[in-house]
C-alpha positions as CSV (number, residue, x, y, z in Angstrom):
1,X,1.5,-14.2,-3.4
2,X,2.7,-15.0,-6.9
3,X,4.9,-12.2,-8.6
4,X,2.5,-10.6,-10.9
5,X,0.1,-9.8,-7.5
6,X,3.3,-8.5,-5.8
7,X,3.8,-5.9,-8.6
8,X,0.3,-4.7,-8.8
9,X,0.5,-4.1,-5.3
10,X,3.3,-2.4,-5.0
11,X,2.6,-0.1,-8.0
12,X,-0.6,1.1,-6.3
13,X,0.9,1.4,-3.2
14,X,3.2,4.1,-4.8
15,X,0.8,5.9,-6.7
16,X,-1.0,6.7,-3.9
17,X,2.1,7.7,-1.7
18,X,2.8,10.1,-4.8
19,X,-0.6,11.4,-4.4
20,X,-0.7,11.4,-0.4
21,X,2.6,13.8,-1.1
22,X,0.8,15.7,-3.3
23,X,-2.3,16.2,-1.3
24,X,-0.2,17.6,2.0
25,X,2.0,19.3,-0.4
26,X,-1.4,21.1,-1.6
27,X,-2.6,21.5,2.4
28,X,-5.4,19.1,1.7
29,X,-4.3,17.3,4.9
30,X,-7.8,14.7,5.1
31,X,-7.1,13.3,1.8
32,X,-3.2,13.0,2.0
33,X,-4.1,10.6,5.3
34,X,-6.5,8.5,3.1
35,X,-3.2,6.8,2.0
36,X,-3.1,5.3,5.8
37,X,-5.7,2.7,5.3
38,X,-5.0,1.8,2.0
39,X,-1.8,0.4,3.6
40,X,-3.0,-1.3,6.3
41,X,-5.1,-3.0,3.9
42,X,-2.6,-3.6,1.5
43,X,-0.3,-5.0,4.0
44,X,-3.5,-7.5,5.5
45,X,-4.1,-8.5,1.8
46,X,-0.2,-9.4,1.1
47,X,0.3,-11.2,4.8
48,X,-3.6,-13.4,4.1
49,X,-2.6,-14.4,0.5
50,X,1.0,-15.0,1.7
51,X,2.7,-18.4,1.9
52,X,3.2,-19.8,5.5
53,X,6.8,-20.1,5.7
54,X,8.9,-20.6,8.9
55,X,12.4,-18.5,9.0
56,X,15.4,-21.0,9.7
């Protein structure tokens, strides 16, 4: 994943923790867990577009 992709990602990932917060913060309990999937996904889409590297 090049730099540019990795800041995109991570950006969107915390807007939508901020407005998961907000959404408990304002009892709306089925939206604040929408966040959940959206970081699954996000963490699929990082790990598939990854490079294959071995740790030494």
């Amino acid at each position: 994943m090049n730099r540019l992709l990795a800041q995109i990602v991570l950006i969107l990932m915390a807007i939508g923790l901020v407005y998961s917060m907000y959404a408990f913060a304002q009892g709306r309990f089925i939206e604040a867990i929408m966040i959940y999937p959206l970081l699954i996904a996000g963490y699929l889409f990082s790990r598939a577009t990854g490079k294959n590297r071995e740790d030494d």
